[in-house]
N, C-alpha and C positions, 0 to 999 in steps of 0.2 A: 423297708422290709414289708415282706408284704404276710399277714395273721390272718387264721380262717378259725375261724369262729361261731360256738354253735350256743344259742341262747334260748332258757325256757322262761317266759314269760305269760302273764293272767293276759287272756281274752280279752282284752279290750282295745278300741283302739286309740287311746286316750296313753296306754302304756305302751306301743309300740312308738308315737310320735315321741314320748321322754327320752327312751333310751335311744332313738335317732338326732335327738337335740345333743346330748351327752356324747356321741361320734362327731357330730359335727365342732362341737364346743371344746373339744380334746384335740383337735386339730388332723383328725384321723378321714382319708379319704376313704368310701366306700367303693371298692371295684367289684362285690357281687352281693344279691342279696336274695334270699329265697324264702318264705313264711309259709307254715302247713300248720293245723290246728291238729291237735293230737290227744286226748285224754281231759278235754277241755282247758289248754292250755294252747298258747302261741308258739312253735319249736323255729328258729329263726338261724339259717345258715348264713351267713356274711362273709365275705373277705374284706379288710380293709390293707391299707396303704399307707405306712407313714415311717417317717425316721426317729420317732419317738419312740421311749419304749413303751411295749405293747401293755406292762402293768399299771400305767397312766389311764389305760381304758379300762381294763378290767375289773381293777378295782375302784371306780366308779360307778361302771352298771349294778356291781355285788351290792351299792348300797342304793340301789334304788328298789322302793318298796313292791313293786310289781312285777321285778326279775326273780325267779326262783332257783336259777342257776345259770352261771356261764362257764363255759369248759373250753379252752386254749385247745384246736385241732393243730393244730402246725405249724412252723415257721418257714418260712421261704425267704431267700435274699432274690432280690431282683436281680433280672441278667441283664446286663449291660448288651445295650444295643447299638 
């Protein structure tokens, strides 16, 4: 299934590399990713990829101390090709 995902995190880039360890350590494939700084914070568009469920991630970025929110955009099932 594939999750789009929108994440505000503190400006540095010391916390964008954590919460990119924590997608990969979750076993969640990244298929998009986008970063814009906004209000002096990080605002981080993502899709990821995986047959897990998607609260396996989420509620691990919630508890990393340099994410200020993450917000579940959508769910999509992949189309069979």
């Amino acid at each position: 299934m594939k999750h789009s995902l929108t994440i505000a995190l503190k400006s540095q880039s010391i916390a964008v590399e954590r919460f990119l360890r924590v997608v990969r350590h979750r076993g969640f494939n990244l298929t998009h990713f986008q970063l814009n700084m906004d209000d002096g914070l990080y605002n981080v568009a993502m899709t990821v990829d995986s047959d897990k469920p998607i609260h396996l991630l989420t509620s691990q970025l919630n508890k990393l101390v340099d994410v200020k929110e993450v917000t579940l955009q959508n769910l999509q099932h992949q189309q069979a090709v």
